[in-house]
C-alpha positions as CSV (number, residue, x, y, z in Angstrom):
1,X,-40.7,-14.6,-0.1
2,X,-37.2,-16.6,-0.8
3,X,-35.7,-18.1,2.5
4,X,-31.7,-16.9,3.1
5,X,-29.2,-18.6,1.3
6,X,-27.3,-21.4,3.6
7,X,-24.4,-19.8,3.0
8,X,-21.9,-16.4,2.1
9,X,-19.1,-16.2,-0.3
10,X,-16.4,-14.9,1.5
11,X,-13.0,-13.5,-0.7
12,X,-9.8,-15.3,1.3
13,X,-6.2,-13.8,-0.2
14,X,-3.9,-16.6,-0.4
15,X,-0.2,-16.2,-0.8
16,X,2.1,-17.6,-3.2
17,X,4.8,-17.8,-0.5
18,X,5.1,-17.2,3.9
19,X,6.8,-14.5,5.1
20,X,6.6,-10.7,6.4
21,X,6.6,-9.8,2.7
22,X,3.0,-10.2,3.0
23,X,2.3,-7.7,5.5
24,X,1.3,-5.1,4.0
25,X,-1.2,-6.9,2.0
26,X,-2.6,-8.6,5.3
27,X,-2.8,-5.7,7.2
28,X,-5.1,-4.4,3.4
29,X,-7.0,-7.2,3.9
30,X,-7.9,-7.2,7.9
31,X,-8.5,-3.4,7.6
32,X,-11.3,-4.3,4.9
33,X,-12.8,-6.8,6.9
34,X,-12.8,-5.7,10.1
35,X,-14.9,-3.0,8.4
36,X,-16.9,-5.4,7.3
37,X,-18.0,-7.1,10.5
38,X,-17.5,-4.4,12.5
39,X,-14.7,-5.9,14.7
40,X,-12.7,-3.8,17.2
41,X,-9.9,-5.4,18.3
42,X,-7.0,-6.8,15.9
43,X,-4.2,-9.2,17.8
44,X,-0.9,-8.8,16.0
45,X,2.1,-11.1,17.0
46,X,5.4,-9.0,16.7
47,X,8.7,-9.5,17.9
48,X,10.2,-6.2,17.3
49,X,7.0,-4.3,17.2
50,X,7.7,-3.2,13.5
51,X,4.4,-5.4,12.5
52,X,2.6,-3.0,15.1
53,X,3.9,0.4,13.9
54,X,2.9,-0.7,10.3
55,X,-0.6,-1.7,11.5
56,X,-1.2,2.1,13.2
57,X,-0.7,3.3,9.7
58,X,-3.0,0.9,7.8
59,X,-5.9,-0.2,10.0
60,X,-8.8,2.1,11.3
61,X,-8.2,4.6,13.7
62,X,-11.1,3.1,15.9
63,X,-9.7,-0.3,15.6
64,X,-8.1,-1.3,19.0
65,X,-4.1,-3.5,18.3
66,X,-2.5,-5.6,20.7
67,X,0.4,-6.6,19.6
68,X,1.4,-9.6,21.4
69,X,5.3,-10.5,22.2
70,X,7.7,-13.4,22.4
71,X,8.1,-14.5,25.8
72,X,11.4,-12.9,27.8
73,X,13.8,-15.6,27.7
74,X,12.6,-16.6,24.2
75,X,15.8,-16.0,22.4
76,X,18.0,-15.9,25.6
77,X,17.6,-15.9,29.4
78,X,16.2,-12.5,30.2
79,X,15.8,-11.0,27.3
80,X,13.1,-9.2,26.0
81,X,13.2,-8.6,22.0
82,X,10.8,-5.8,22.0
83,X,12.7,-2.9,23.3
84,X,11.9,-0.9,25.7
85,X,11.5,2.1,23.7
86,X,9.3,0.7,21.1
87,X,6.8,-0.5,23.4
88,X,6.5,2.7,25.1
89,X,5.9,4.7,22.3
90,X,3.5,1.8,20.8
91,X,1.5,2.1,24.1
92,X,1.8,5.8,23.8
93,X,0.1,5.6,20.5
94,X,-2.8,3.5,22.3
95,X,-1.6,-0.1,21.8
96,X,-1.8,-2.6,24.1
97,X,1.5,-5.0,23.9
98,X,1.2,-7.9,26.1
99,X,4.2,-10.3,26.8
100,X,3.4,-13.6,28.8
101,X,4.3,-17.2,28.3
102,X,3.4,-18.7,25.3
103,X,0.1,-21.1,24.9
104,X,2.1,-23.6,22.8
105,X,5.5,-23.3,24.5
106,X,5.5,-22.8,28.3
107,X,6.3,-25.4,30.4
108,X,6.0,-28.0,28.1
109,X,8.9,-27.0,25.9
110,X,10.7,-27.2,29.4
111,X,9.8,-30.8,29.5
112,X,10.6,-31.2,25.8
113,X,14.2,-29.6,26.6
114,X,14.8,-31.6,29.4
115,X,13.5,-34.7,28.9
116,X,13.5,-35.1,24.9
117,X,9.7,-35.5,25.0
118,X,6.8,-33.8,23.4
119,X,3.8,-32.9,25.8
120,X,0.2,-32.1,24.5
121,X,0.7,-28.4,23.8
122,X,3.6,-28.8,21.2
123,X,2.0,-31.6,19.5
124,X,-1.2,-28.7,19.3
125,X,1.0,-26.2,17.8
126,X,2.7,-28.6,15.3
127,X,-1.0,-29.8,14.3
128,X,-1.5,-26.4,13.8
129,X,1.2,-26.1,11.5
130,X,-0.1,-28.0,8.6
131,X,-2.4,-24.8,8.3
132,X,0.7,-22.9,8.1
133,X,3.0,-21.0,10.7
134,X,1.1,-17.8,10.6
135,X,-2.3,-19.7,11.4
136,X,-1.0,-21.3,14.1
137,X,0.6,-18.4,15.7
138,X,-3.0,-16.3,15.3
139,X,-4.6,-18.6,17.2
140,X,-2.0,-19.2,19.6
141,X,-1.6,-15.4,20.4
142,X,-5.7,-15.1,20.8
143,X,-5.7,-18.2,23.4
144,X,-2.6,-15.5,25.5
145,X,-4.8,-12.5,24.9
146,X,-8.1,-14.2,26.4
147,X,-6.2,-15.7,29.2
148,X,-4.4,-11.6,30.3
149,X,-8.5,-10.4,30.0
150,X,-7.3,-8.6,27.1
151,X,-10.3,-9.8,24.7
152,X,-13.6,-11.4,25.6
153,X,-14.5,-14.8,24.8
154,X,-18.0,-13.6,23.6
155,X,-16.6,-11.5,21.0
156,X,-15.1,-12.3,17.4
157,X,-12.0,-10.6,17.1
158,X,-8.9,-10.8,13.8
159,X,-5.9,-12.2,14.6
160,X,-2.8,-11.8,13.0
161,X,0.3,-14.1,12.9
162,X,3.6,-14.6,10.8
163,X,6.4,-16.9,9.5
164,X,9.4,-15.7,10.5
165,X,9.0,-11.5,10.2
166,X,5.8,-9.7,9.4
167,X,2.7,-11.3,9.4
168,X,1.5,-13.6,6.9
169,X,-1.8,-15.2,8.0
170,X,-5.2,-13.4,9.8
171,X,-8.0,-14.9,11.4
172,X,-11.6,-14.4,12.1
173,X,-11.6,-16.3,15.4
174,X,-14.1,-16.8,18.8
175,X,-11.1,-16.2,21.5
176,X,-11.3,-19.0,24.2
177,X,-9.3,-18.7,27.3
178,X,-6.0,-21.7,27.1
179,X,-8.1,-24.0,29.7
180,X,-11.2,-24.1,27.5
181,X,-9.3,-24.5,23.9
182,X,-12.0,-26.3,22.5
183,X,-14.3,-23.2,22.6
184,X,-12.1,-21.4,20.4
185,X,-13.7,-21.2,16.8
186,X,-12.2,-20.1,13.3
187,X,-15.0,-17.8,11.8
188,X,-13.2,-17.4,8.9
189,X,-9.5,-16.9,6.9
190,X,-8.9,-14.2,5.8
191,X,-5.9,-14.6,4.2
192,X,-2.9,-17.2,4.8
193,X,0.2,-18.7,2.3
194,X,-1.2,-21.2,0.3
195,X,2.4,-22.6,-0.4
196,X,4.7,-23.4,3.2
């Protein structure tokens, strides 16, 4: 009897270029292998929701979306980008949208602002960047996820993130709540830009 291979070739789709022209093809992609691994819950960072309405339409029916927002106040004091409207009739449609205060940009960006100094969790997200915006934001938006309760930390779940509009990059990742961000794990990529 031959022991298991050591290892699994895995297909990752790389784009030429970032940006929400790749979300269609992401959302191709996550569909496929969340089939695959038998994952049921797909994070999806949207600021207008229009990521999470195209989602509805491509992924599984039994696949469960939270689409994760900007912060109010992101833009301007008090303002919420996702309106109203759309996240009621997202929720209505069984999504889960969650808006808190972002694991790379909460009360260190305040600091940053104020005081014209970086703290810890900016210099994490700009790390993050030389992976690409997209892969940054997916992991960012599981950490925010994890820390509402809306995924556990003992389940692999995809994550989806963007550059600009649409989404871009998705991940196969171990969630891990903000305070223990060392437990979070990539599984895998399953697609990202490979030029940024």
């Amino acid at each position: 009897m031959s022991e298991p291979s050591p290892y699994r070739d895995i297909s990752c789709r790389y784009f030429h270029k970032p940006g929400g022209k790749n979300t269609k093809g992401v959302l191709e992609a996550v569909s496929k292998r969340a089939g695959e691994l038998s994952i049921g819950k797909v994070l999806i960072a949207t600021v207008s929701g229009r990521t999470a309405f195209e989602a509805l339409k491509i992924l599984h029916k039994d696949i469960k979306i939270i689409a994760v927002t900007h912060v109010t106040g992101y833009a301007k004091p008090d303002i919420q980008e996702l309106d109203e409207k759309d996240r009621r009739e997202l929720e209505s449609q069984g999504v889960k949208v969650l808006t808190c205060q972002h694991a790379f940009g909460g009360v260190g960006r305040g600091v940053r602002n104020k005081l014209d100094t970086y703290q810890v969790d900016e210099i994490m997200a700009h790390t993050l960047r030389v992976f690409g915006q997209g892969v940054k934001v997916a992991i960012e938006v599981t950490l925010m996820a994890a820390d509402a309760g809306l995924v556990r930390t003992d389940e692999d779940v995809i994550s989806l993130g963007g550059t600009a509009q649409g989404v871009d990059s998705a991940l196969v990742l171990k969630p891990a709540n903000s305070a223990r961000f060392f437990d979070l794990k990539v599984r895998e990529v399953i697609c990202k830009p490979a030029v940024f």
